[in-house]
C-alpha positions in Angstrom: 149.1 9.9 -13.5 147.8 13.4 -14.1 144.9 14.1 -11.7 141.5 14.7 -12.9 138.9 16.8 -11.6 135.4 17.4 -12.7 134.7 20.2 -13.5 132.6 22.5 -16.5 132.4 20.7 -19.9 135.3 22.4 -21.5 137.8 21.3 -18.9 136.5 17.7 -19.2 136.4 17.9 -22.7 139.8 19.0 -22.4 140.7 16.2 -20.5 139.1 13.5 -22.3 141.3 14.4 -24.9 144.6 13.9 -23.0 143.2 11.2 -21.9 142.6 9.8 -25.5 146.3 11.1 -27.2 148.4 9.7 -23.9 146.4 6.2 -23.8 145.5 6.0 -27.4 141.7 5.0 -25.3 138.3 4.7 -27.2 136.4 7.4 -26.9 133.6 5.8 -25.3 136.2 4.4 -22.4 137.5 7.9 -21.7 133.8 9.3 -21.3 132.9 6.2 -19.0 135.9 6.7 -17.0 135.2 10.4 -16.7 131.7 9.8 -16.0 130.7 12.1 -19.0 128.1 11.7 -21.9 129.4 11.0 -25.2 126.9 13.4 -26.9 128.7 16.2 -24.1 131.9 15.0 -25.5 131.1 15.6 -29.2 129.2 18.6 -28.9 130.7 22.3 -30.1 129.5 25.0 -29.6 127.5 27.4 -32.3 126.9 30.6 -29.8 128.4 33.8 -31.2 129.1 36.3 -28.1 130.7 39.0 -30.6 128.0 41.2 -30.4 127.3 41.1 -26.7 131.0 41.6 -26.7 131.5 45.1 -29.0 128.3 46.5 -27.4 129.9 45.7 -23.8 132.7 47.4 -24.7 130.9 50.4 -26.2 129.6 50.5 -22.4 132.6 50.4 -20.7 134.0 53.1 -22.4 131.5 55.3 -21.9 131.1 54.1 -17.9 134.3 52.9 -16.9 133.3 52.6 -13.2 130.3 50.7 -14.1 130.9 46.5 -13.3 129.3 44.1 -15.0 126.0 44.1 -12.9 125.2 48.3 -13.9 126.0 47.5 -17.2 124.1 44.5 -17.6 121.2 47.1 -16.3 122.1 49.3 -19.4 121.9 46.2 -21.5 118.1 45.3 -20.4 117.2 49.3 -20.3 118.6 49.4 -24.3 115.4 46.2 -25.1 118.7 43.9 -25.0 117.5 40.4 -23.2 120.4 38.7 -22.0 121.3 36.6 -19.1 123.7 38.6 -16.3 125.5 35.4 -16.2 126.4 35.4 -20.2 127.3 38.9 -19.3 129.4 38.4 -16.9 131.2 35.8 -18.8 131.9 38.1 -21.5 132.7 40.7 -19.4 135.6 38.9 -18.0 136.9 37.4 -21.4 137.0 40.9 -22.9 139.1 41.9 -20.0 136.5 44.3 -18.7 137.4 43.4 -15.0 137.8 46.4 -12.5 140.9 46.2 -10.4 139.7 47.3 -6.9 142.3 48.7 -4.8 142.6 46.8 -1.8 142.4 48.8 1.5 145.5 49.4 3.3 145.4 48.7 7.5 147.8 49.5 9.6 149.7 46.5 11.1 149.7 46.2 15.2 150.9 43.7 17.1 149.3 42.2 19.9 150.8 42.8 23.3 148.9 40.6 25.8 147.6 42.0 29.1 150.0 42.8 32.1 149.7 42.3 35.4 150.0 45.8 36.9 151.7 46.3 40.3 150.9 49.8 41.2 148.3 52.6 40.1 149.0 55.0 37.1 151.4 52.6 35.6 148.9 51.6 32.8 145.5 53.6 31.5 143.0 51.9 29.6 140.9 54.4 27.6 137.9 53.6 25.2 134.7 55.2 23.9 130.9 53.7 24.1 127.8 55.1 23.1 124.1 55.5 23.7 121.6 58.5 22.6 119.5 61.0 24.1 115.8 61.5 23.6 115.6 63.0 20.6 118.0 60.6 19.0 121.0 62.3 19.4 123.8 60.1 19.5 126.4 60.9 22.5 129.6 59.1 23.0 131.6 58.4 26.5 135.4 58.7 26.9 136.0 56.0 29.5 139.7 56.4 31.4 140.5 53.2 34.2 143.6 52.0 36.0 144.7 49.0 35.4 145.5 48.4 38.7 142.7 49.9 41.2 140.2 49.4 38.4 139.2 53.7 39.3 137.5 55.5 36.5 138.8 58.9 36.6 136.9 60.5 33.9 133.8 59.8 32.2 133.5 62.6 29.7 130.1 62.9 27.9 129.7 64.5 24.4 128.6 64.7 21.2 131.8 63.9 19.4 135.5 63.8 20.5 138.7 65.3 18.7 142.2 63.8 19.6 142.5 67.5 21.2 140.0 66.9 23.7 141.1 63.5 24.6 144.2 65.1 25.5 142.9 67.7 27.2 140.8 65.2 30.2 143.9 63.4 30.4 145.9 66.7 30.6 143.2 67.0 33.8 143.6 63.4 35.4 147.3 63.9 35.3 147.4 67.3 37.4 145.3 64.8 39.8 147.1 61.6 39.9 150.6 61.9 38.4 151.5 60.7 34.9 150.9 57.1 33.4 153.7 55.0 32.4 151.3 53.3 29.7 148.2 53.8 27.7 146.0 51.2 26.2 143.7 52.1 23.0 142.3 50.9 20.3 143.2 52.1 16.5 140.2 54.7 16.2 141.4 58.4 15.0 141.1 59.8 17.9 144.2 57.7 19.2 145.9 57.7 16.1 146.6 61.5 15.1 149.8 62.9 15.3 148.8 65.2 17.7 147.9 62.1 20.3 151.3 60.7 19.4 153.2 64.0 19.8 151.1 64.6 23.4 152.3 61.0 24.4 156.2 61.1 23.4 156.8 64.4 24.8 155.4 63.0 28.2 156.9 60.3 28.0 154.4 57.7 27.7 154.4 54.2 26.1 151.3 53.9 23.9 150.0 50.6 23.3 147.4 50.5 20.9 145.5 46.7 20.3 145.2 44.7 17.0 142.1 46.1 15.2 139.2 43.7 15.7 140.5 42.4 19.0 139.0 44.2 21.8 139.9 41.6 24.1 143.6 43.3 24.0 142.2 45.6 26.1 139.7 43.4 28.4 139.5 45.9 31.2 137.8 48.7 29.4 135.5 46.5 28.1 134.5 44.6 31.1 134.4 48.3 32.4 131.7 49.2 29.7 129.4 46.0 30.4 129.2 47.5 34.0 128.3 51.0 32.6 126.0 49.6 29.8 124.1 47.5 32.6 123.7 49.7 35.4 123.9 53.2 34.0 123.2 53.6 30.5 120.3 50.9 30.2 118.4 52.3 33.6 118.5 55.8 32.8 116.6 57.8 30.2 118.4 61.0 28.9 116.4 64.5 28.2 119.5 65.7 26.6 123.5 66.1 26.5 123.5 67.3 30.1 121.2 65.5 31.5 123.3 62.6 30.5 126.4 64.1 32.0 124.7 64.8 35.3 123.9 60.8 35.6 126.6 59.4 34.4 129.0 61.7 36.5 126.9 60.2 39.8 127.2 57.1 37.8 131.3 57.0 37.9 131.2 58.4 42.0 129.1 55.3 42.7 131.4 53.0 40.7 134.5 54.5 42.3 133.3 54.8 45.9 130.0 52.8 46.9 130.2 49.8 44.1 132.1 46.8 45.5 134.5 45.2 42.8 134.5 41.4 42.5 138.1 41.4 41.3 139.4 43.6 44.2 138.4 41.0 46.5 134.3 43.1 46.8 136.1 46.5 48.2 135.1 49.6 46.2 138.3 50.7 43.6 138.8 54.1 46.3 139.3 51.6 48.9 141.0 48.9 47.0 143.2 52.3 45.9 143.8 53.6 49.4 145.1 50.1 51.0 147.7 49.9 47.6 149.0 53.6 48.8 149.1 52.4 52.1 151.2 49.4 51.9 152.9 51.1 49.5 154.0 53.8 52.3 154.8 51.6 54.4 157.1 49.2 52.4 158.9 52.4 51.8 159.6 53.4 55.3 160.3 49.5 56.8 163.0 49.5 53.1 164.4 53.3 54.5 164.6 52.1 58.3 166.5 48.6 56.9 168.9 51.5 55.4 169.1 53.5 58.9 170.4 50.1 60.8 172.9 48.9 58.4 174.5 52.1 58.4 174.8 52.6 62.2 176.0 48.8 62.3 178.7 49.7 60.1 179.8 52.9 62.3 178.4 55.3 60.0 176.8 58.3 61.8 174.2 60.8 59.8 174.8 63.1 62.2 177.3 65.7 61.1 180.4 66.3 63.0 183.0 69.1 63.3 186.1 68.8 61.6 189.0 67.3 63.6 191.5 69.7 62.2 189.8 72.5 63.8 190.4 71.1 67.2 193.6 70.8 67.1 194.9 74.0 65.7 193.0 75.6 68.7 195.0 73.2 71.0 198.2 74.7 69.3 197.5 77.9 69.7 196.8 77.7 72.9 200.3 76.1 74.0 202.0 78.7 71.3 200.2 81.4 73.8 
């Protein structure tokens, strides 16, 4: 059986009737079972919307930007007392509706965090901002490892173009070797062509998070809680480089002096410096492991003198 919904008067009315030509029912028996008045039922309307109509569309023409609400603004300016709700309605049956284009985003997909095994194979990079005293708003470029949890950079200025985003990285990497990845969010400053360009002809993957998803890059945020708290909060800033002066003993602190409850409380220099270590030395115990199999199989690294050589002086010196 058809379902039935209540809903406005004209769709019930609407329904009572199906109800009446498929059952052959009483009138009074459809309106019980619909729960509806008989008066609501028998009523028709006598309202006459054709002049609210023409003079709606007069408006539209002249404004065709204008929705419903300016022009029902126009309507009450002109000494015309109407509801916005009758408006409305007529707005929409005159097919007066705007078609708004809908805003086109760009489509990421989430790649979850890695664990990192070494510095420099992934970068996380992010802005955050606070303001001076005289309101000035400054932004922060924050660059950390993944790995050692280091900030390299904590550039302070007014405003940032991709170009000078590439340009602090440009400095870190003279420093610290290239990245194999970099983690960013989908702000413009990431998204030119000139940041894409700078990281393909390096060679490194870019991994920018789903927009509205910051957890996709977790350790730049956590990062900026710890900058927020202890740096940006405490300290009052005259002006632009005033701010850079802290915040640059700020990231010296962090890196050097601040103990890291994810690197087991050692500072992210120290953390850094035990990683190279081991690292060193995995390398040499995996080079000697090389050395022994080689002598075992009878290999020397030492080079020798051909054999040939010996005995052609052996010949010449019987032929003498």
């Amino acid at each position: 059986m058809r379902v039935i919904l209540a809903g406005k008067c004209a769709t019930r009315r609407a329904d009572a009737d199906w109800l009446r030509g498929t059952y052959a029912a009483s009138e009074r028996r459809v309106c019980g079972l619909l729960t509806m008045a008989v008066s609501s039922y028998r009523y028709h309307t006598i309202r006459c919307d054709d002049e609210l109509r023409v003079r709606l569309v007069e408006l539209a023409r002249e404004k065709p930007r204008f929705g419903y609400r300016r022009l029902h603004v126009l309507l009450l300016r002109a000494g015309e007392a109407v509801n916005h709700k009758r408006v409305h309605r007529v707005y929409r049956e005159a097919g007066l509706s705007l078609r708004r284009k809908k805003r086109k985003h760009c489509v990421r997909e989430g790649q979850p965090l890695l664990e990192r095994t070494a510095a420099n194979q992934e970068w996380g990079l992010d802005f955050v901002h606070d303001a001076v005293e005289c309101g000035r708003v400054i932004r922060v470029l924050s660059v950390v490892d993944a790995y050692t949890r280091e900030c390299p950079a904590l550039e302070v200025d007014t405003s940032f173009a991709s170009r000078r985003v590439t340009r602090v990285l440009d400095g870190i990497i003279v420093e610290r070797g290239v990245p194999g990845a970099i983690r960013v969010d989908n702000g413009p400053e990431f998204s030119s062509r000139h940041f894409l360009a700078w990281c393909i002809e390096r060679g490194i993957e870019l991994i920018q998070i789903q927009p509205g998803k910051p957890t996709q890059n977790a350790r730049v945020e956590s990062f900026h809680g710890r900058l927020r708290e202890e740096c940006l909060n405490v300290n009052w800033f005259q002006n632009l480089f005033d701010a850079k002066r802290k915040i640059a003993e700020w990231r010296v602190e962090y890196n050097e002096e601040r103990p890291h409850s994810s690197l087991g409380y050692l500072t992210p220099s120290e953390y850094a410096a035990r990683a190279a270590k081991a690292s060193c030395g995995n390398d040499g115990d995996k080079a000697a492991l090389e050395n022994s199999s080689a002598f075992a199989s009878g290999v020397s690294h030492i080079p020798t003198a051909p054999a040939t050589g010996i005995s052609e002086t052996k010949q010449d010196q019987n032929v003498v």
